[in-house]
C-alpha positions in Angstrom: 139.6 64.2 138.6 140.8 62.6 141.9 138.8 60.9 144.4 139.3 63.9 146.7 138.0 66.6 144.3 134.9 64.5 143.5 134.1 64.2 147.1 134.9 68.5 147.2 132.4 68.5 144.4 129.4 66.6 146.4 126.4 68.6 147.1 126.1 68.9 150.7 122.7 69.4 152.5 120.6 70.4 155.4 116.5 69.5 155.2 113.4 70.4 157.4 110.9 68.6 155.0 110.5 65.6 153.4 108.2 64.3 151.3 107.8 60.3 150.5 105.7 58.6 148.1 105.9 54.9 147.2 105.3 52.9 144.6 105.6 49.1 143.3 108.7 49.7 141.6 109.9 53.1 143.4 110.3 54.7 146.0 111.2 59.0 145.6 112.2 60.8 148.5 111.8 65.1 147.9 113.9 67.0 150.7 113.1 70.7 151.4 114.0 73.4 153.3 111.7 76.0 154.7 111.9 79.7 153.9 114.3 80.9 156.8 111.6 82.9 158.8 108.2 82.2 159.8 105.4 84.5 157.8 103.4 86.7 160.2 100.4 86.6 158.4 100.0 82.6 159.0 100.5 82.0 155.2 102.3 78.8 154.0 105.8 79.4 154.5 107.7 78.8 151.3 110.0 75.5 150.5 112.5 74.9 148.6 113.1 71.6 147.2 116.6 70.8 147.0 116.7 67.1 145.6 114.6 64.5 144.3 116.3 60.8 145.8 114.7 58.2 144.0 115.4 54.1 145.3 114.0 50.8 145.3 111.3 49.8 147.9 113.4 47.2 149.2 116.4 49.7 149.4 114.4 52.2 151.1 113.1 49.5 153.7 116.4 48.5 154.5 117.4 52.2 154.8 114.3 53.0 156.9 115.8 50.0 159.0 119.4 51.3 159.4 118.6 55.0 160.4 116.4 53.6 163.1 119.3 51.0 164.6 121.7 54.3 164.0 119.4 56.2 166.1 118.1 54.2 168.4 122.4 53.1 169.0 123.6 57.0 169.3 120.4 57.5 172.4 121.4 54.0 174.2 125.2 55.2 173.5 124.9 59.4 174.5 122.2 59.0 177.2 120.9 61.7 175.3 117.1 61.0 173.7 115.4 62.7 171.2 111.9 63.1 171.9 109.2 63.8 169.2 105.9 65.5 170.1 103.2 63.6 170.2 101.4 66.3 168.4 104.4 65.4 166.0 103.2 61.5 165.8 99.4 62.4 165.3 100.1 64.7 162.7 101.8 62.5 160.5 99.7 59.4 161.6 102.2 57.5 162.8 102.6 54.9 166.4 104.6 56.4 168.5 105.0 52.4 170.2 106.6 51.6 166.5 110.2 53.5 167.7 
């Protein structure tokens, strides 16, 4: 198989949800993907978990790392920001003044 059908062959994937747990040796990262319409009746929507990735701590530092400096280059870069809620922040516990 050639280089270019193994790369035809590579999953490819949009997520909404993620789910992270960490561990002295580990580190698994679960994306999902909410059901495609909100439920009326203020149930749990549904997900659908499309892939367990599963990396080092030290990797997954270093990755944290990257995606930020790629981020953070793209706003300085665009002009364009991204803003997250601070709802958004609360509700996952996390400080805002860390970004």
């Amino acid at each position: 198989m050639s280089d270019e059908q193994k790369q035809e062959t590579l999953p490819d994937y949009y997520f909404d949800r993620v789910r992270v747990t960490v561990s002295l040796f580990g580190v698994n990262i679960i994306i999902s993907l909410s059901d495609e319409s909100p439920a009326d009746d203020a149930k749990p929507l549904p997900i659908h978990k499309l892939a367990t990735l599963r990396t080092s701590p030290i990797h997954a530092k270093v990755l944290a790392m990257m995606l930020r400096k790629q981020i953070k280059h793209f706003e300085a870069e665009s002009g364009i920001e991204f803003p997250v809620p601070e709802d958004v922040f609360n509700a996952l516990d996390l400080d805002a003044g860390e970004w």
